[in-house]
N, C-alpha and C positions, 0 to 999 in steps of 0.2 A: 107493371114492369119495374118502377122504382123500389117498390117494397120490396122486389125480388133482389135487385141488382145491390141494395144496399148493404144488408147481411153481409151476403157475399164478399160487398169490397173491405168493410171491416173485417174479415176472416183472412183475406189476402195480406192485408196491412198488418194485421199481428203475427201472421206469417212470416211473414219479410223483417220483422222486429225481432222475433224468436233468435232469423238466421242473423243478423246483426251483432246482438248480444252475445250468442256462443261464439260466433269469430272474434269476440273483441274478449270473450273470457279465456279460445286458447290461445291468443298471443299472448293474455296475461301470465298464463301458464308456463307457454315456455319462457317468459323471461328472456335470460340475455343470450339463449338459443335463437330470439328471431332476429332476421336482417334490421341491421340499424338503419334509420332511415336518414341517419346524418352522416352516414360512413363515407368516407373521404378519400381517395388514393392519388398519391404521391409518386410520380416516377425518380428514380434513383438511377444513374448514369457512370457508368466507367469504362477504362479503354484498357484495362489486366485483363492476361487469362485467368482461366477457371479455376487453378490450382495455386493462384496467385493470392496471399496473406490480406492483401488488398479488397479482392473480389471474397473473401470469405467476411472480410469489415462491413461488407454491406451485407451480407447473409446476417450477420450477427446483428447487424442497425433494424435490418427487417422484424426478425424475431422480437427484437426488444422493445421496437415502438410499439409492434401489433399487439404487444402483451399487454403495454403501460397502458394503453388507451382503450386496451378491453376491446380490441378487432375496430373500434371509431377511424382511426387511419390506416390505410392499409398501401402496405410499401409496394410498389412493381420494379423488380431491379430489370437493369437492361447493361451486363456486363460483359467485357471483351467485344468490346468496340462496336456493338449490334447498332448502336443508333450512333457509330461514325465516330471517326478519330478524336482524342482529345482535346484539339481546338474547336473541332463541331461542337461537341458536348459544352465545352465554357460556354460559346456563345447561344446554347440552346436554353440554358441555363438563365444565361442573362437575360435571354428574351421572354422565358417565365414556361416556354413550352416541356423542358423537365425541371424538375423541382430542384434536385442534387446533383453533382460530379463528386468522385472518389478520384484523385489525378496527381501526375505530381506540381506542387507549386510553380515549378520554371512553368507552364500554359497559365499563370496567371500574373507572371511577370512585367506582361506588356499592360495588363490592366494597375498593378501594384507594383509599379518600379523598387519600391523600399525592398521587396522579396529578396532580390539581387544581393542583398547585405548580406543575407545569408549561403549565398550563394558562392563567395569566392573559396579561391584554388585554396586547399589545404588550410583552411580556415579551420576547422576542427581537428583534434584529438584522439575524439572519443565519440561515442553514440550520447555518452551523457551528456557529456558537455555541450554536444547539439541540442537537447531536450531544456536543459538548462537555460538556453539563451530562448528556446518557441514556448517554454512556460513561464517565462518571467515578461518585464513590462517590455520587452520586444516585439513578446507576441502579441500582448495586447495592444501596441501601435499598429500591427499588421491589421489586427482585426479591425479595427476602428477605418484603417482606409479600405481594408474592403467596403464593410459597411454606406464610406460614401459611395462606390462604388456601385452599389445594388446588392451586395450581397451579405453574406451571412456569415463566417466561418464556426465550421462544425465542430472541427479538432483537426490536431497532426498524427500523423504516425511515420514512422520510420520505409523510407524508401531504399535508404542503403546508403555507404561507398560505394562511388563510380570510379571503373575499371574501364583500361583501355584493351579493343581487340583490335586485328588488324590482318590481311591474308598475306602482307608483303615483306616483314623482319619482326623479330624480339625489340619489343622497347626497354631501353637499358637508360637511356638519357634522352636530354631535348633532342639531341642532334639526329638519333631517330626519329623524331617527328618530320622530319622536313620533306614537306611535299604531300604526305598524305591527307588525302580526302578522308575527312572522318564525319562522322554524321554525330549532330549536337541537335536539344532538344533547344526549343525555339527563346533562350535565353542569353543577353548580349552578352552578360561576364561570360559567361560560357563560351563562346564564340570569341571574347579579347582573349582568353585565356588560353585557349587553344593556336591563335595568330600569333600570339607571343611565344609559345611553344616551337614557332614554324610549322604547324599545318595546317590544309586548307580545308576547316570548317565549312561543315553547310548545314543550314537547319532542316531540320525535316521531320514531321511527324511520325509516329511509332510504328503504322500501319505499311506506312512505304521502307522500312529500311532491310525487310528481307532480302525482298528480290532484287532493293539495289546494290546489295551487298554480292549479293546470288548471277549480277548481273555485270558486276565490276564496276557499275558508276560511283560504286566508293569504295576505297579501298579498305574502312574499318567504320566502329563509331565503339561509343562508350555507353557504357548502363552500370548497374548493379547485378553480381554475381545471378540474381534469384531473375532476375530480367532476361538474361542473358539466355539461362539455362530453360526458361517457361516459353519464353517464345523461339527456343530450338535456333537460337543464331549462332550456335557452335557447328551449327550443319553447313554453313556458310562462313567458319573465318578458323583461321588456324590459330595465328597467337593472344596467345591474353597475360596480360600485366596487370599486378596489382598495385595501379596507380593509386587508386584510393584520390583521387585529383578533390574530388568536390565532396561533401555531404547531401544526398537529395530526399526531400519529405512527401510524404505524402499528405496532400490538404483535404479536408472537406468541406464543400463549400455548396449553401441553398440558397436561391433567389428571395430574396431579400422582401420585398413587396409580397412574394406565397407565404412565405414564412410567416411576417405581420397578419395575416388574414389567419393564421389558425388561432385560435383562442386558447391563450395562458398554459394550462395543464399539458394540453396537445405541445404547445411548443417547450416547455420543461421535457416533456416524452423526446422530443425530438433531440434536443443536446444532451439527456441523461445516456439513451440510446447511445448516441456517436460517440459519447465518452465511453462508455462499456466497451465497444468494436473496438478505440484506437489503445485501449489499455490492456488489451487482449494481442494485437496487434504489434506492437511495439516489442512485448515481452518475444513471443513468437518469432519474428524477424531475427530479432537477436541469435537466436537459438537453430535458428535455420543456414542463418549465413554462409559460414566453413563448408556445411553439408552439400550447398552447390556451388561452392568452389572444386569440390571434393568430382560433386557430378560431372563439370567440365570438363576436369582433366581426363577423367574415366573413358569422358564420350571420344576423345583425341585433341582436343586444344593441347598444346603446348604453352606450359605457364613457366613464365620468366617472372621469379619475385625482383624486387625492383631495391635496388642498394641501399642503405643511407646516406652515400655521395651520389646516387642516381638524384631521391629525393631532396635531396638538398639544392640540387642543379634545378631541379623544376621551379622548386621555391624560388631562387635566383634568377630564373627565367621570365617568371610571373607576379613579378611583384610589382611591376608597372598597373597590373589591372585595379587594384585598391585603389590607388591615384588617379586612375581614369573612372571610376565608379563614383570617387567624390564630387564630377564634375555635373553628374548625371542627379545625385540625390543627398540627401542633407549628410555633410562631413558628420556630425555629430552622432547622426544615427547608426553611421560605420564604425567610428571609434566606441561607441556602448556595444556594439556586437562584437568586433574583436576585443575588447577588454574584457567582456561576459565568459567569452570561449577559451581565453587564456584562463582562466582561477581555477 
């Protein structure tokens, strides 16, 4: 029976050797058509709609990493709020369970108080002269306290002037502000600035200010023209003013500890990437602005532009907040960002 069984099991064994070899020569074949077996995926997080400059930054981040790294990382975007409002997302982030946020900087405020610099009333000019202050050694102070923070920063890009809306008068001066409930994103100048105005600020995340607008529990809040118009809140408010009050950025920002673990190339992919999207981004914005200011008016808002003695009143109104911002974070750091924005 051995003499039998033995052949045989040599004949099965080079069998099974045959089939070994040819699997292992068509993967050689297809090359970089087979599944990598170190492929990586990365969730990416933001709280814009779909047609939002923002949510097309992480389309572009997607395409460019999965390029750079030859499909090794592969992006999962989770845009317009899918995986929970903006401050969900920071702290999802933080905790390592998504990898990215696309957001604006005010949700990262309470973690990077220095943000806030950037942040006061009428502090800019110009769009450049905002870029000028987050490309120079300003921004490299921001990033470094992110960084102790847990995090990473990606890039900025252009979130806008914020403009005020409101269902109850035309904002001509302060003295229209008084009494109104106006919804503010979760940042303190923002919030002193608005008190100093006379109205009654409340912070509130992105997701709730439709229906409390739709509902009368506020009677306005403030965004950017492209904000305003994307998430349909001209369906709910009559007037719009072009306060133009703040300058707001868009950040991008990855957990800090995921980040470290991807090996050197991978992570060059990853900020070459976010640089591509926010440089694409920025331009874009630019160029979009007017057109939904334009879309506003069309939809029915009534736009009240705002005077030079209106603006001037504001400025006069809010110039307490600078002096109360120094108590909060280093005097020095404020006077290099307002000196930066003046030149």
């Amino acid at each position: 029976m051995n003499s039998i069984r033995l052949p045989i099991l040599g004949v099965a064994m080079k069998f099974r050797r045959s089939l070994l070899l040819s699997a292992i020569a068509a993967l050689a074949f297809a090359g970089v058509h087979a599944p990598s077996m170190a492929q990586q995926r990365l969730r990416v997080a933001g709280n814009f709609p779909a047609d939002h400059t923002a949510t097309k930054v992480m389309e572009i981040f997607k395409k460019e990493v999965e390029a750079r790294t030859q499909g090794e990382l592969q992006i999962d975007l989770f845009p317009n709020m899918q995986l929970g409002g903006a401050s969900e997302n920071v702290d999802q982030v933080r905790s390592g369970t998504v990898f990215a946020i696309v957001t604006s900087i005010a949700y990262f405020t309470r973690i990077v108080p220095e943000y806030e610099a950037v942040s006061l009333p009428f502090l800019f000019s110009s769009r450049e002269a905002a870029f000028r202050v987050m490309d120079g050694p300003v921004g490299k102070l921001f990033d470094e306290r992110m960084a102790q923070k847990g995090f990473v920063s990606l890039g900025y890009g252009e979130l806008g002037f914020r403009h005020v809306t409101n269902n109850v008068r035309p904002i001509t001066s302060s003295a229209d502000f008084k009494g109104l409930k106006i919804r503010l994103q979760p940042n303190e100048v923002h919030l002193d600035t608005f008190r100093a105005l006379g109205a009654n600020p409340v912070a509130m995340d992105v997701k709730e200010v439709y229906s409390a607008m739709q509902q009368g529990v506020l009677d306005g809040h403030e965004n950017p023209y492209n904000i305003i118009a994307s998430r349909r809140f001209n369906e709910v408010q009559k007037h719009l003013s072009d306060t133009g009050h703040f300058y707001d950025f868009i950040n991008a920002a990855a957990n800090k500890r995921l980040f470290e673990r991807l090996k050197k190339p991978h992570q060059d992919a990853v900020m070459a990437g976010m640089k591509e999207a926010m440089v694409w981004q920025r331009a874009e914005a630019a160029k979009q602005d007017e057109g939904w200011r334009q879309q506003l008016v069309k939809a029915g808002m009534t736009f009240t532009p705002i005077t030079p003695q209106g603006r001037a009143d504001f400025r006069r109104s809010t110039a307490s907040v600078v002096e109360s911002l120094k108590k909060r974070i280093d005097p020095k750091l404020i006077d290099a960002v307002v000196s930066e924005a003046a030149k």
